[in-house]
Backbone bond lengths (Angstrom), bond angles and torsions (degrees), N, CA, C in turn:
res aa  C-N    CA-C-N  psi(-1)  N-CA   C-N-CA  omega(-1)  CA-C   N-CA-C  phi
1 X - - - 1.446 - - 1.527 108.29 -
2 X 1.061 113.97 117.72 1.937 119.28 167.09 1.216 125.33 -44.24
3 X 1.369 131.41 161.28 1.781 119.64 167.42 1.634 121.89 -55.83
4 X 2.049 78.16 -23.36 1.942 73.15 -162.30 1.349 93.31 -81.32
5 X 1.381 127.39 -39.71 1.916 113.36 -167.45 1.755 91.89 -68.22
6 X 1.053 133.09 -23.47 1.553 113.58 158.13 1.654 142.22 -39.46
7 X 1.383 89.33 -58.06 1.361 123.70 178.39 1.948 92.52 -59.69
8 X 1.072 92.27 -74.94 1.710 101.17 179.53 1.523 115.84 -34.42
9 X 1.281 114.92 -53.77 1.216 119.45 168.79 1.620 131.07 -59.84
10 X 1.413 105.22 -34.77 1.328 118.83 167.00 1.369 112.02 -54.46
11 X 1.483 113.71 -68.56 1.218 111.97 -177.64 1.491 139.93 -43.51
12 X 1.753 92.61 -49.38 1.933 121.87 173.46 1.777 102.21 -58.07
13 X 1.431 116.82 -33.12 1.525 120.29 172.47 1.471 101.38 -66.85
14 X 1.389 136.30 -87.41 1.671 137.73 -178.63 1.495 99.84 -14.93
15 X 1.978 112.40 -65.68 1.753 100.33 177.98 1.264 124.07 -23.60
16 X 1.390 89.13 -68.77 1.896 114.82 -168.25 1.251 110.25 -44.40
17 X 1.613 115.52 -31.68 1.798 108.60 -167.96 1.266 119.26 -101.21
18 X 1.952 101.58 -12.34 1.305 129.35 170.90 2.018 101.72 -59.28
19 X 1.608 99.30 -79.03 1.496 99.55 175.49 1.776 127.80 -37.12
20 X 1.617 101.21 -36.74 1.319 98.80 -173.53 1.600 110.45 -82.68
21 X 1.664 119.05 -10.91 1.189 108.72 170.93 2.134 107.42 -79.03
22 X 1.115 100.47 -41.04 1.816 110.55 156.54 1.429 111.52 -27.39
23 X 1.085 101.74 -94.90 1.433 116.14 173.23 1.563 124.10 -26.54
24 X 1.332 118.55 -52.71 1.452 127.98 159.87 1.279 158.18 -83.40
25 X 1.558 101.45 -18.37 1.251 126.72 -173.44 1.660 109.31 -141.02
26 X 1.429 100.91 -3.99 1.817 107.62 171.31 1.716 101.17 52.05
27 X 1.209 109.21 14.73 1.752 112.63 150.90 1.436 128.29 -92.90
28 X 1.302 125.17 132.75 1.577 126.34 -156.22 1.890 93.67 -114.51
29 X 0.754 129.27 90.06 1.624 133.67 -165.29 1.850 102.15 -66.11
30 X 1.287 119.70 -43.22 1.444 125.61 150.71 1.312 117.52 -33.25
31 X 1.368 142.47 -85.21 1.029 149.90 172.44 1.720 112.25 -43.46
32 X 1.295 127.86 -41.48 1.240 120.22 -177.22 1.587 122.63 -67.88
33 X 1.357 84.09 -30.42 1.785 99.42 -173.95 1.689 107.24 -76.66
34 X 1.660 111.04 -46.52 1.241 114.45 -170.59 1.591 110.71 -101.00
35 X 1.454 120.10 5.80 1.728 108.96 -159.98 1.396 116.37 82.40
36 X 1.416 97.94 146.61 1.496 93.40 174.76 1.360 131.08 -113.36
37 X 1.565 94.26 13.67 1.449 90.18 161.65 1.315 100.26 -145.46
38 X 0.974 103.31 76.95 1.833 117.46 170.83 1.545 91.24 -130.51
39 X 1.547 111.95 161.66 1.617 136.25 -172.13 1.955 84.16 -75.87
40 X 0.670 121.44 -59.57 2.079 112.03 -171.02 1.563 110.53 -34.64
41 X 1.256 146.40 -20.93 0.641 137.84 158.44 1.587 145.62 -72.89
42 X 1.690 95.73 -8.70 1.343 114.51 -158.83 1.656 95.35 -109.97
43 X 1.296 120.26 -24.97 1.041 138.44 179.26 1.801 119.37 -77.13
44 X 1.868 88.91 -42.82 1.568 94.25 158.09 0.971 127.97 -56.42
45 X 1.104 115.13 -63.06 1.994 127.82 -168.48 1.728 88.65 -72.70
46 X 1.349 151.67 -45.32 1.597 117.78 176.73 1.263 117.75 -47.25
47 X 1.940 117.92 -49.26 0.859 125.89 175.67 1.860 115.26 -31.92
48 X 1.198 85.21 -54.80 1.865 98.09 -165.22 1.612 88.31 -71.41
49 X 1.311 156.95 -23.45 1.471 144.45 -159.63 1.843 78.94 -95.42
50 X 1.370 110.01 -53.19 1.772 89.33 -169.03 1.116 120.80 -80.99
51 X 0.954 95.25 8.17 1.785 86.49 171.37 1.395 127.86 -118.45
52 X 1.541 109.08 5.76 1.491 144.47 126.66 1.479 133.91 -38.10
53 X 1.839 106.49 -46.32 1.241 133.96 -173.42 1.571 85.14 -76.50
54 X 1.554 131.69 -37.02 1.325 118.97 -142.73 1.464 101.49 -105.75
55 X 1.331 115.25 -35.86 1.157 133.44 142.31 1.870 140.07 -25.59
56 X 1.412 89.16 -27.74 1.603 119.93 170.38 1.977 103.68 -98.00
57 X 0.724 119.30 -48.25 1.385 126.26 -167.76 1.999 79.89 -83.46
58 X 1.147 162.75 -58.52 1.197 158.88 -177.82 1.827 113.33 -37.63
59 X 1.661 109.31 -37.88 0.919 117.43 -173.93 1.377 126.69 -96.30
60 X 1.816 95.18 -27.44 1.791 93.26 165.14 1.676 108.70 -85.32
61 X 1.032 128.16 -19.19 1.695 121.83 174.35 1.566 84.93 -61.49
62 X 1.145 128.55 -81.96 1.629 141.72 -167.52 1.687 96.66 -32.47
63 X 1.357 136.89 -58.87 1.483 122.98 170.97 1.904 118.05 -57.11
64 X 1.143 104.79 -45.63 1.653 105.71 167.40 1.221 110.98 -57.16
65 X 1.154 136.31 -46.15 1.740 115.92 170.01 1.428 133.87 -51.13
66 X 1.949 105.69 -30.56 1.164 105.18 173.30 1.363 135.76 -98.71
């Protein structure tokens, strides 16, 4: 695995545990840490959509090899 599908993965994980604290506990761990209406947050969650996007393109190269 590369740094970057690391990195990618790291990040798309934080989302995932971000939403599931959302989802369950209606706590946004993003927003608490940084404010919720400050630019850091907006920057997070693109982060986490592109690196989702890249994350998707990681997995169909990864099925074409096999």
């Amino acid at each position: 695995m590369s740094t970057l599908q690391k990195i990618c993965l790291t990040i798309t994980i934080i989302g995932a545990i971000n939403w599931g604290l959302i989802g369950l506990l209606e706590f946004n761990l993003v927003e608490s840490i940084f404010g919720a209406n400050s630019l850091i947050p907006r920057i997070v969650y693109s982060l986490v959509g592109l690196t989702g996007l890249i994350n998707v393109g990681i997995l169909v190269m990864d099925l074409d090899e096999k």
